[in-house]
C-alpha positions in Angstrom: 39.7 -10.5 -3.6 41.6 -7.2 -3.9 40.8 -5.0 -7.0 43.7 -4.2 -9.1 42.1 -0.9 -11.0 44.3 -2.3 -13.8 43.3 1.1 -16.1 44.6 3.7 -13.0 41.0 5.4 -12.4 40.8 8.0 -10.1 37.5 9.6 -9.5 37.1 12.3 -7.3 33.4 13.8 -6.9 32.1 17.4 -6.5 28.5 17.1 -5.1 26.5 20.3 -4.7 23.5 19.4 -2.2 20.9 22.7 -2.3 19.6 22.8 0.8 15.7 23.7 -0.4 13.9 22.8 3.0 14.8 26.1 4.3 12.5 28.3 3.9 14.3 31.5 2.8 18.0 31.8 0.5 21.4 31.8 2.1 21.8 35.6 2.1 18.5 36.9 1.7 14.5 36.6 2.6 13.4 35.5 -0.8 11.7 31.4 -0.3 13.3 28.6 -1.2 9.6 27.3 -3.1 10.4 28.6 -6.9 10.1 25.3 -8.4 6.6 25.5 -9.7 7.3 29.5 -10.0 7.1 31.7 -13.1 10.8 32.5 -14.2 12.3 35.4 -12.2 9.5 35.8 -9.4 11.5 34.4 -6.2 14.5 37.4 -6.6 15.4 40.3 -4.7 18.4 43.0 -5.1 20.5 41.1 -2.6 20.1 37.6 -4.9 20.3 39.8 -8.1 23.5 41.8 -7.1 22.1 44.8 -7.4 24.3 47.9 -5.8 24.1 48.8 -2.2 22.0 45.5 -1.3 24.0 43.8 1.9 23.9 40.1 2.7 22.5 38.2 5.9 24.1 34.6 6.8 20.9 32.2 7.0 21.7 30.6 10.2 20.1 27.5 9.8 21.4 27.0 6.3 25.0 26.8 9.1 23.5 24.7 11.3 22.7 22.4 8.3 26.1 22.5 7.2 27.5 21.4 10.6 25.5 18.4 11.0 26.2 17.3 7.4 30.1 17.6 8.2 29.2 15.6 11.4 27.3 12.5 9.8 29.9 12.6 6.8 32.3 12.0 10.1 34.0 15.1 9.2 35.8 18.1 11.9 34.0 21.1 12.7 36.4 23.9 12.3 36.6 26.9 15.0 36.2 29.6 12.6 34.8 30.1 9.4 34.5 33.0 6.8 33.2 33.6 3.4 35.3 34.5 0.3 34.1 36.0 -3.1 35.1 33.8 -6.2 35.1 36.4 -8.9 34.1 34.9 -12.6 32.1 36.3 -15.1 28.9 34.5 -16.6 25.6 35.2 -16.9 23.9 33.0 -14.7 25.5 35.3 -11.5 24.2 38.1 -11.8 27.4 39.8 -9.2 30.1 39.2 -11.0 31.3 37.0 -7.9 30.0 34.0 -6.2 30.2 33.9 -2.3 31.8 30.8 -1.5 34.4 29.7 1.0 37.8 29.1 0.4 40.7 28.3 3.0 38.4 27.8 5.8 35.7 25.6 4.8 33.2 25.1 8.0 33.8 20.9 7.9 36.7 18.9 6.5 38.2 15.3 7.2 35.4 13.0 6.9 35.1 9.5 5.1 31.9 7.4 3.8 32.2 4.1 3.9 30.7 2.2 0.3 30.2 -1.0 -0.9 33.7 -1.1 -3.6 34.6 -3.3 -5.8 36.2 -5.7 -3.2 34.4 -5.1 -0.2 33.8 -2.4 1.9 35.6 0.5 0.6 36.8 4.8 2.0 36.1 7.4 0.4 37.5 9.9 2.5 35.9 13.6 2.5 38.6 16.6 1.8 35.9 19.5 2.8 32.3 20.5 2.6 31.6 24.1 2.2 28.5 26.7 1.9 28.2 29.0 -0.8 25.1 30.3 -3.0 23.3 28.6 -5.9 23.9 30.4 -9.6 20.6 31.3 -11.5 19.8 28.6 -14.2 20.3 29.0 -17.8 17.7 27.2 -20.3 19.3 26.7 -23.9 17.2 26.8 -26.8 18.8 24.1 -28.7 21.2 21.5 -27.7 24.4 23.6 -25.4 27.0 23.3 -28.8 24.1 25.0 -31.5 21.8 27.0 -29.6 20.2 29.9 -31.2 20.1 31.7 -27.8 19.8 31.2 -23.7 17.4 32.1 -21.6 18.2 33.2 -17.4 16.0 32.0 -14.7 17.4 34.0 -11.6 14.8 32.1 -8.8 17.5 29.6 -8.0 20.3 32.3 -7.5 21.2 32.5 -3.7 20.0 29.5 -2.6 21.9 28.0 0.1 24.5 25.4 -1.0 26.4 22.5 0.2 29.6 21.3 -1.8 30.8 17.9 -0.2 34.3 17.7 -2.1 35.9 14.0 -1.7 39.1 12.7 -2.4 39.9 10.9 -5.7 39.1 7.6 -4.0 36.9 6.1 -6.1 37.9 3.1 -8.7 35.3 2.9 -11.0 32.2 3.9 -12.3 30.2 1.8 -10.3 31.8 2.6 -7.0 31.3 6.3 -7.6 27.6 5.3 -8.0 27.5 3.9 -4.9 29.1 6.9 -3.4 26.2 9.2 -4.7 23.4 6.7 -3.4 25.2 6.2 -0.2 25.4 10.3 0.3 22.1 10.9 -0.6 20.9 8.3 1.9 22.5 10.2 4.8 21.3 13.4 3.3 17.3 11.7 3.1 18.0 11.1 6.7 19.1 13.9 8.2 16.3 16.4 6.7 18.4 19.0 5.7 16.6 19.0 1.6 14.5 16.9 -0.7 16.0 15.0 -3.2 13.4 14.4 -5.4 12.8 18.4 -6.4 14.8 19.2 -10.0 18.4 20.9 -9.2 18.6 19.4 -5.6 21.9 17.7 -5.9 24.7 17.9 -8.9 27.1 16.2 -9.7 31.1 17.4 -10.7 33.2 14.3 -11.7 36.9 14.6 -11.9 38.3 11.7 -13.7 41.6 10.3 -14.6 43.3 6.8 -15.8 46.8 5.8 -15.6 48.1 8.5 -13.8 47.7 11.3 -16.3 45.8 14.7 -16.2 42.5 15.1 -15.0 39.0 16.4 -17.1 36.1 17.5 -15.0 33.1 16.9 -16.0 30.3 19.3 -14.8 26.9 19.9 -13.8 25.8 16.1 -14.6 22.2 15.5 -12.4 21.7 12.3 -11.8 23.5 9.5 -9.9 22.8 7.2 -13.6 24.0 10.1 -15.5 26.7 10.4 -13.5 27.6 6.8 -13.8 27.8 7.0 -17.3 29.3 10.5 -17.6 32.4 8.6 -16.5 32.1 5.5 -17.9 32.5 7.5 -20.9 35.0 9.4 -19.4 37.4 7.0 -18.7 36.8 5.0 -22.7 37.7 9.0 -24.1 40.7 9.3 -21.9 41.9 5.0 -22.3 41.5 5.7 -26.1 43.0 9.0 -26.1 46.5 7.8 -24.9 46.5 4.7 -26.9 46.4 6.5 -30.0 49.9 8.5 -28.6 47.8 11.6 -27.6 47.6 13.7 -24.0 44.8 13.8 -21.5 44.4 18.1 -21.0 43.3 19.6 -17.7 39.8 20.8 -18.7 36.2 21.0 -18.2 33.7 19.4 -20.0 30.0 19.2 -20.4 27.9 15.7 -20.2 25.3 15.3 -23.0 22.2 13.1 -21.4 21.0 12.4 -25.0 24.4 11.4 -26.6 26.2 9.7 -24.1 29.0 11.8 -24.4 30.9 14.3 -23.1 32.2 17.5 -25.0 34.8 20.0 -24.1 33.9 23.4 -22.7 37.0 25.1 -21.8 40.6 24.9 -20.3 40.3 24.2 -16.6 40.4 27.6 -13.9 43.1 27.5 -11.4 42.3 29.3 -8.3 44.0 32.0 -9.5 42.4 33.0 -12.1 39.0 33.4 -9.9 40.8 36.0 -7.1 39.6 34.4 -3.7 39.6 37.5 -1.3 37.1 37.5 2.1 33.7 38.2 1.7 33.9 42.1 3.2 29.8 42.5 3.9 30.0 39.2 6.0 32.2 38.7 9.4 33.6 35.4 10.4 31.8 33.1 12.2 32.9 31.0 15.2 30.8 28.2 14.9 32.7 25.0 17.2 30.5 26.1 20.2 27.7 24.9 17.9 29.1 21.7 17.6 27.4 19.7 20.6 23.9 21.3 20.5 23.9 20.3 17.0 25.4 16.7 17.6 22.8 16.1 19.9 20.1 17.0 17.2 21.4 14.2 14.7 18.8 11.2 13.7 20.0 7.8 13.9 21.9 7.7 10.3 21.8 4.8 7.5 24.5 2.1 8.8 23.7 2.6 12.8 19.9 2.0 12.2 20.9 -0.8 9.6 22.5 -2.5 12.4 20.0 -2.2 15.0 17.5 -3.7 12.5 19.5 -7.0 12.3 20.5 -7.1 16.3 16.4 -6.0 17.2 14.5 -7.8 14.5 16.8 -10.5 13.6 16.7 -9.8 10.1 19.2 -10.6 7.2 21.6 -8.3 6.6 20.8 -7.9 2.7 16.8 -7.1 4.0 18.3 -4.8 6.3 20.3 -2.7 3.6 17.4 -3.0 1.2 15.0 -1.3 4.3 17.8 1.3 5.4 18.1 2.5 2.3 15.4 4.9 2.2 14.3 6.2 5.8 10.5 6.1 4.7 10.9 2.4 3.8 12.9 1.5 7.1 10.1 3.6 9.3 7.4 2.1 7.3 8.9 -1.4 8.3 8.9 -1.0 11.8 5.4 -0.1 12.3 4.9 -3.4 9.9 7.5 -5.2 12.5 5.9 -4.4 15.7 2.6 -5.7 14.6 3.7 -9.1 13.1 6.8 -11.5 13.2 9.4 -9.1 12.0 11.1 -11.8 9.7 8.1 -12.3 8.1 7.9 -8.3 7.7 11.3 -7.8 6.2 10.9 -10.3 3.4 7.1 -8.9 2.7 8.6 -5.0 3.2 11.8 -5.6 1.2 11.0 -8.0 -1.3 7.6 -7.8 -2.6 6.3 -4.8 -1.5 9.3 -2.7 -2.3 10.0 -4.7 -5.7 6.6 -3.9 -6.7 7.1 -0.5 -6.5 10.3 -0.1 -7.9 8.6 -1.0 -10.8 6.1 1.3 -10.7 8.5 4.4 -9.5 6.5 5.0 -6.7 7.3 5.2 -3.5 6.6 3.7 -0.1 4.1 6.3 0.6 2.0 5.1 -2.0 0.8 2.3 0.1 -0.6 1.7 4.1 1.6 0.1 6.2 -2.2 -1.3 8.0 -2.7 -2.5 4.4 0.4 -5.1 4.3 -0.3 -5.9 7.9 -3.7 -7.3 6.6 -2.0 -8.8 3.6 0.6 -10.7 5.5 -2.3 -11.8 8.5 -4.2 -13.4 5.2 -1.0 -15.7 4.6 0.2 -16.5 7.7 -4.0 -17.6 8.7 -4.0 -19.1 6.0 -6.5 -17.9 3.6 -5.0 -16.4 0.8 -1.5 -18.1 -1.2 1.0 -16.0 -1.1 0.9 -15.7 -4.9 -2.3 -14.1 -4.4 -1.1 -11.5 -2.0 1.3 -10.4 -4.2 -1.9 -10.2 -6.8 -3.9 -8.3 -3.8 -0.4 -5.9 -3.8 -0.3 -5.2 -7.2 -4.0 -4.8 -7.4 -4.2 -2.1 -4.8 -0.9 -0.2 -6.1 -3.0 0.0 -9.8 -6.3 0.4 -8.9 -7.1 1.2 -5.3 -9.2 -0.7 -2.8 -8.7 -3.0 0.5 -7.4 -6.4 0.4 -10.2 -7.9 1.7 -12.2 -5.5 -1.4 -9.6 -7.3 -3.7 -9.6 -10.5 -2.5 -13.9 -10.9 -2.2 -13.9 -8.9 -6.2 -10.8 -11.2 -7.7 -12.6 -14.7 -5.4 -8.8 -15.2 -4.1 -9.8 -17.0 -0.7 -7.8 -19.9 -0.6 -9.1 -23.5 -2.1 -8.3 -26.9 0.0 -9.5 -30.3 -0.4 -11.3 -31.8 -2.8 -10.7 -28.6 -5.5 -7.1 -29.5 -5.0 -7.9 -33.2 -5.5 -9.9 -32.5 -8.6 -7.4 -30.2 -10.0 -4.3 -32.8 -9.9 -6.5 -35.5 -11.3 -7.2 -33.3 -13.8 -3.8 -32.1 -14.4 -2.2 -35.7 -14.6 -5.1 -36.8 -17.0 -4.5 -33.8 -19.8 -0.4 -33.8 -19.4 0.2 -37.1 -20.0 4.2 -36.5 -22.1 5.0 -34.6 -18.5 3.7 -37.2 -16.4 5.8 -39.8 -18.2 9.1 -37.1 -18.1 8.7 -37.0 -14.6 8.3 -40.7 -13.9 11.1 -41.5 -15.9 13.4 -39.0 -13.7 12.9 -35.9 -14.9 12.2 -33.4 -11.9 11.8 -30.2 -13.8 8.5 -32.1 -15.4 7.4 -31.4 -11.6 7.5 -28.0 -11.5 5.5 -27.4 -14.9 2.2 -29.8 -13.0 2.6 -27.9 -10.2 2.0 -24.7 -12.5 -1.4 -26.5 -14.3 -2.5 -27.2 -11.2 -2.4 -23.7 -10.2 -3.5 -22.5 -13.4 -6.5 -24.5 -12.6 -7.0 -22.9 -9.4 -6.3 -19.5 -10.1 -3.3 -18.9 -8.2 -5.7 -20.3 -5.2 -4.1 -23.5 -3.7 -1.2 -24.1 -1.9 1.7 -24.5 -4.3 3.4 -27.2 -1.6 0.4 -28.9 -1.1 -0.4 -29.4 -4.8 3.1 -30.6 -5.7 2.6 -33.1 -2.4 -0.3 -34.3 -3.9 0.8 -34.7 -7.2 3.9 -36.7 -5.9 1.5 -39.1 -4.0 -1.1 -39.6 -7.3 1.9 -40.5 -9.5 3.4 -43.0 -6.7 0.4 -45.1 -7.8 
């Protein structure tokens, strides 16, 4: 089925990826660690602007750059430079941001998503370094507050702009776009996601061919989902009622919903691109093989070794691949038991449970599910009572065997069974006569007594065999 994008939406996306695993700033020694800082404790006079302080390129925050460009199947150009984007605001402290302009170090790339009808390009226009701005803090909400505060720690932090093509259809797909880019990003190294500030999101966004409104600074991939969402309603609604869709920028309120104009949109001539004069260009396509020899298998190449290796389904695979600790994790689970049995275990259950919990992989042992899954398959625990053994350990610590000896979940056969059915068809007597007068469903709810009875103990197949065999009688 081929999506029509009846309403026109375009959606191109601006992504700024900060690249804090280095250990010092894009021009300067100061560290990349300020999160937990004091405000304005991780500066310097070459982050601050200060007069007569000169920059130094951070070569690795290059190197970086480069093997972005090259999993985002993008060209490495021969030469790059920097430019100064002059604006004034007070979270940039010279006046200028260094940026790069006509010769961005990587350009041409696609990333391949999950669209509304199938697999779906989003081809990649550039990605380019520059330096993070300081952060302002508003006392008050951005349209009423009584003043702003400046936090200069983040200035000069190395920066990654990944700049795609208005390729996207809808909210959803540019969703998928984010998740998809931040996989590759979790893969290669290159900067952890999970610190505040570490990737932001630009929207442009348009419907039915009309003028686009870019929506800035939104940072998170759900906030950015419903950034425009609310977008595209504003700009539908706009036209209906016979008015016109401006070129501007606008601001994403969290709380609200909603987004509220800011100010006409910049051209590129109003910021006065000229070459950075402190910093030479760089030739940096003699990089290019070292660096492509560095690269880690990415997101779809390990997804489909999983399948071809392990023999897995491909929705398991995707739900492994999709974070790198969760794909590592399951292959030290795979190579110690049937690796079918590990992907459902891995991706289902263990990974569903902590979803819900918003922790991650790390929070549990990967000798821990081995022994959880050896319980099953030896048949001594249910498999309802290894995902109570999970859940147990991800709450409140222990071992499985710990949980399984404190919570008696050792498996009961024969004659407990036996007693539990009779028991079961003696106290349910409407349900018994449901089910012998057709009713299947009547089935499933003795099947349940029975393992209420139990305690989640006997084998759910078994108990519905033997409940089928008494009520034959």
């Amino acid at each position: 089925m081929v999506y029509e994008n009846p309403d026109g939406v375009m959606v191109g996306l601006e992504v700024h990826v900060q690249l804090n695993n280095l250990n010092t700033k894009m021009f300067c020694g100061c560290s990349t660690q300020y999160h937990d800082a004091e405000p304005n404790t991780h500066v310097c006079p070459v982050c601050m602007g200060l007069p007569g302080a000169l920059p130094v390129i951070n070569k690795r925050a290059v190197e970086s750059a480069i093997k972005i460009g090259m999993a985002l199947n993008c060209e490495v150009v021969e030469q790059t430079q920097f430019h100064r984007k002059n604006y004034y605001y007070p979270d940039l402290p010279k006046g200028f941001q260094t940026t790069q302009y006509d010769f961005p170090i990587v350009g041409n790339g696609k990333v391949v998503i999950e669209g509304e009808d199938g697999e779906h390009v989003v081809r990649i226009t550039r990605a380019h370094m520059e330096e993070d701005p300081g952060k302002l803090i508003h006392m008050g909400s951005i349209e009423k507050s009584k003043g702003t505060l400046i936090d200069y720690n983040r200035s000069g932090m190395a920066l990654i702009e990944i700049v795609s093509e208005p390729d996207m259809r809808s909210p959803k797909e540019a969703r998928r776009y984010l998740d998809k880019l931040r996989n590759i990003l979790d893969y290669l190294d290159v900067f952890n996601g999970d610190l505040e500030g570490s990737m932001r999101v630009d929207a442009n966004v348009s419907v039915m061919g009309g003028q686009r409104a870019e929506v800035k600074n939104i940072s998170s991939h759900k906030g950015a989902e419903r950034a425009i969402l609310y977008e595209i309603m504003r700009q539908k609604n706009l036209l209906r009622r016979g008015g016109e869709v401006v070129m501007e920028t606008r601001h994403f309120d969290e709380a609200r919903g909603v987004t509220i104009s800011m100010r006409t949109k910049e051209g590129e001539h109003d910021y006065r691109y000229f070459p950075e004069p402190d910093l030479v260009p760089m030739r940096v396509s003699d990089w290019a093989p070292a660096i492509r020899e560095e690269l880690p298998e990415l997101p779809d190449a390990k997804r489909a070794r999983l399948i071809s290796e392990y023999d897995i389904t491909e929705m398991h695979a995707k739900a492994l691949t999709s974070d790198i600790r969760v794909a590592d994790f399951y292959e030290v689970v795979a190579a110690a038991i049937d690796p079918r049995v590990a992907g459902t275990w891995v991706a289902d259950v263990l990974k569903g449970e902590l979803n819900y919990r918003d922790l991650s992989v790390d929070s549990f042992t990967t000798d821990d599910i081995i022994e959880i899954i050896k319980l099953v398959g030896e048949d001594k625990v249910t498999e309802q009572s290894a995902v109570d053994v999970i859940r147990t350990i991800l709450d409140n610590g222990g071992t499985p065997m710990e949980v399984v000896t404190e919570k008696g979940l050792l498996k009961v056969k024969g004659d407990v069974v036996t007693e539990a059915v009779s028991e079961t068809i003696a106290e349910n007597e409407a349900a018994v006569q449901d089910y012998l007068g057709g009713a299947e469903k009547s089935l499933n709810f003795l099947v349940g007594q029975v393992m209420k009875k139990t305690k989640g103990r006997a084998d759910a197949r078994q108990a519905r065999e033997l409940l089928v065999e008494a009520l034959k009688d």
